[in-house]
C-alpha atoms as one frame of an Amber mdcrd trajectory, in Angstrom:
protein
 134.309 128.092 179.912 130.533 128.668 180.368 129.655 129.918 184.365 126.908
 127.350 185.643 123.040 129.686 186.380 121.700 128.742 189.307 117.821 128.403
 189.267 115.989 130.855 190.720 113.938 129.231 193.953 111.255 132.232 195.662
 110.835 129.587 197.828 114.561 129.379 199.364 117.103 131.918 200.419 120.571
 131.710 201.560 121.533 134.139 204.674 124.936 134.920 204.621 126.649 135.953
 207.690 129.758 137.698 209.490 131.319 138.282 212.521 131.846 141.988 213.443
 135.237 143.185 213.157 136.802 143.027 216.204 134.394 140.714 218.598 134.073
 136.685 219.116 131.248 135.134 217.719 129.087 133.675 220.185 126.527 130.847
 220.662 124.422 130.306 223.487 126.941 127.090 224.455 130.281 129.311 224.109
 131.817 129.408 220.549 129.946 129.600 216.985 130.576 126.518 214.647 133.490
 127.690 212.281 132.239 126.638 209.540 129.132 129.533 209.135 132.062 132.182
 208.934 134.354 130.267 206.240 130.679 129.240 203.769 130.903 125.594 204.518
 127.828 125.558 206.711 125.095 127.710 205.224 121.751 128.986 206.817 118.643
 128.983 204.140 115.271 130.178 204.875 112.837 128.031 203.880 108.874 128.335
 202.772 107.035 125.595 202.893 103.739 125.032 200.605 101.400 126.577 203.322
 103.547 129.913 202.388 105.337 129.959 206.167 108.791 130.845 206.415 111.426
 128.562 208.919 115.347 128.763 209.265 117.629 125.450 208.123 121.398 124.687
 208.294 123.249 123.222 205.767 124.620 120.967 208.258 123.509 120.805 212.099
 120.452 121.681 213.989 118.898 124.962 215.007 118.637 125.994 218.343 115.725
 126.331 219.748 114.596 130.213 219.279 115.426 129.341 214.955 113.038 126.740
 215.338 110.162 129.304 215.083 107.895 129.554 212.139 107.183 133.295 210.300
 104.604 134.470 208.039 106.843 136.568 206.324 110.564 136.482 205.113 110.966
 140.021 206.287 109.600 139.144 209.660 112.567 135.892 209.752 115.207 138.415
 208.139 113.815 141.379 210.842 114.667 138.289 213.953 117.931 136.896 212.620
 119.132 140.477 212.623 118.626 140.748 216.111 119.469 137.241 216.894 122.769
 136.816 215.081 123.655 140.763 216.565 123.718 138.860 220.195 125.509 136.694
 218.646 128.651 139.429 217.305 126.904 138.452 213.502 126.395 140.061 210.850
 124.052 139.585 207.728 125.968 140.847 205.197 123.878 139.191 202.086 120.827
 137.251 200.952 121.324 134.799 198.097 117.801 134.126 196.291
């Protein structure tokens, strides 16, 4: 049985994330969709042909501070950090 390669994409990253042991995920409404923690709703960071970097879900909408653009994946990976930590989240891997 051969294993399928993905493609390599520069231009698209998958952000995987985690709730930290011991605390409820949170959203700015109350509870974070389930589906982020069990992979069936994935965020990707995007760059578009202008080279600027934005967040998208798999499946939903962002809310409205992931609607920012960045100039820089490190600069989008440096804000999810912080705003997924408010959010008892952790990134735990990036799929290129």
């Amino acid at each position: 049985m051969a294993l399928a390669m993905r493609e390599y994409n520069p231009d698209k990253r998958q952000i995987v994330l985690k709730k930290i042991d011991g605390k409820q995920p949170l959203s700015s409404m109350g509870l974070i969709d389930p589906r982020i923690l069990n992979g069936e709703n994935k965020l990707h960071a995007l760059k578009d042909e202008k080279n600027i970097w934005s967040f998208k879900w798999q499946y939903g909408g962002l809310a409205a501070p992931m609607q920012q653009k960045f100039t820089t994946f490190t600069s989008l990976l440096d804000f999810a950090k912080v705003y997924f930590k408010k959010r008892n989240l952790d990134i735990v891997d990036v799929v290129y």
